[in-house]
N, C-alpha and C positions, 0 to 999 in steps of 0.2 A: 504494500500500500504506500503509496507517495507520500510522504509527509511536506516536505516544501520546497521552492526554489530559492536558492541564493543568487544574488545577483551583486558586485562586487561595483560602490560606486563611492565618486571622490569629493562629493559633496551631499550630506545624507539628507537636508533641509529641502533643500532643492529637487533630489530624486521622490521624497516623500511627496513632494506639492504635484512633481510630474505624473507620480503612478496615482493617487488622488482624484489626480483630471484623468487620466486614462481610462480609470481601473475603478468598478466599486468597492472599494478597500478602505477599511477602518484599521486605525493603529491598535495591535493585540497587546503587543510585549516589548520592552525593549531592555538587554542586555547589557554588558559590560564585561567582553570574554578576551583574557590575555591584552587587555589595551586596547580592543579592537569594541568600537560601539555596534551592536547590534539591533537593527527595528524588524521585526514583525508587523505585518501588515494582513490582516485578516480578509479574502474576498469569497464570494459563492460556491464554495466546493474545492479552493483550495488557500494556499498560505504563501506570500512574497518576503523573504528575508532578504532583507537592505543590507550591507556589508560593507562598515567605511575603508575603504584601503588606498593606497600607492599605485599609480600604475605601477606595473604591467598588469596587476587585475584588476583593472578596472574591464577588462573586456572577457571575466571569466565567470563561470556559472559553477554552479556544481548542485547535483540533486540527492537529494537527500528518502530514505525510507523509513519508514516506523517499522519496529520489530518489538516483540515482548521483551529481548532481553539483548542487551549487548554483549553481554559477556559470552550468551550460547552464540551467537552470531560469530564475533572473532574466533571463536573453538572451532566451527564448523567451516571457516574459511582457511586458517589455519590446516585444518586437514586436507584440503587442498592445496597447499602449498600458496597461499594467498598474507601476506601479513601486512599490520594497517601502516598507512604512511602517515597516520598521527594517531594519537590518544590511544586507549579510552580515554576519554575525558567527562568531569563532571560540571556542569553548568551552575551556577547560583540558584537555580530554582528547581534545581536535585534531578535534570535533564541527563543523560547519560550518552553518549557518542562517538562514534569511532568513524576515521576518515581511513580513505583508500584511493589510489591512484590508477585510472580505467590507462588505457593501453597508449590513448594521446593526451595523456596529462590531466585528461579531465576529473573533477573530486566528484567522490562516491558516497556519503556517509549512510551513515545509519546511526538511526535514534531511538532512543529508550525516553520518552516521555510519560507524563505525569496524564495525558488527556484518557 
């Protein structure tokens, strides 16, 4: 199941007003993970994660899955011969996550949420 997009921008005030007019999107959640501001933006059926960053990722996505558990997750990729290219990580609202790196760079996560 999808949990959400991230979308990597260099001005997060301005991205908020643009996806707002675009998008029916209400503000859900906003974070504060390793330095990096996080917004959550709530729309019909799915979820837009704002991500302040630096170029070069300003032009980078990465998508994200819901799973029951992170930890069975990285076991089972693991067995595969798969291991994550950051975390597990835990978020300030007891979120849980592991990221991975697809075959052209592109971020893969999976999250253990609270919904």
């Amino acid at each position: 199941m999808l949990h959400h997009i991230g979308i990597y921008v260099t001005d997060l005030e301005q991205s908020l007003q643009f996806y707002e007019t675009i998008l029916a999107v209400e503000e859900k959640e906003t974070l504060n993970w390793n330095g990096i501001e996080l917004l959550f933006l709530s729309g019909e059926g799915f979820v837009l994660e704002l991500i302040t960053a630096t170029l070069p990722y300003s032009n980078t996505t990465h998508i994200a899955f819901a799973v029951k558990s992170v930890k069975a997750k990285i076991n089972e990729l693991q067995q595969s011969g798969i291991t994550p290219s950051e975390g597990p990580n835990k978020l300030e609202n007891g979120w849980q996550t592991v990221f991975y790196e697809g075959p052209d760079g592109e971020e893969i996560e999976f999250i253990q949420s609270n919904d």
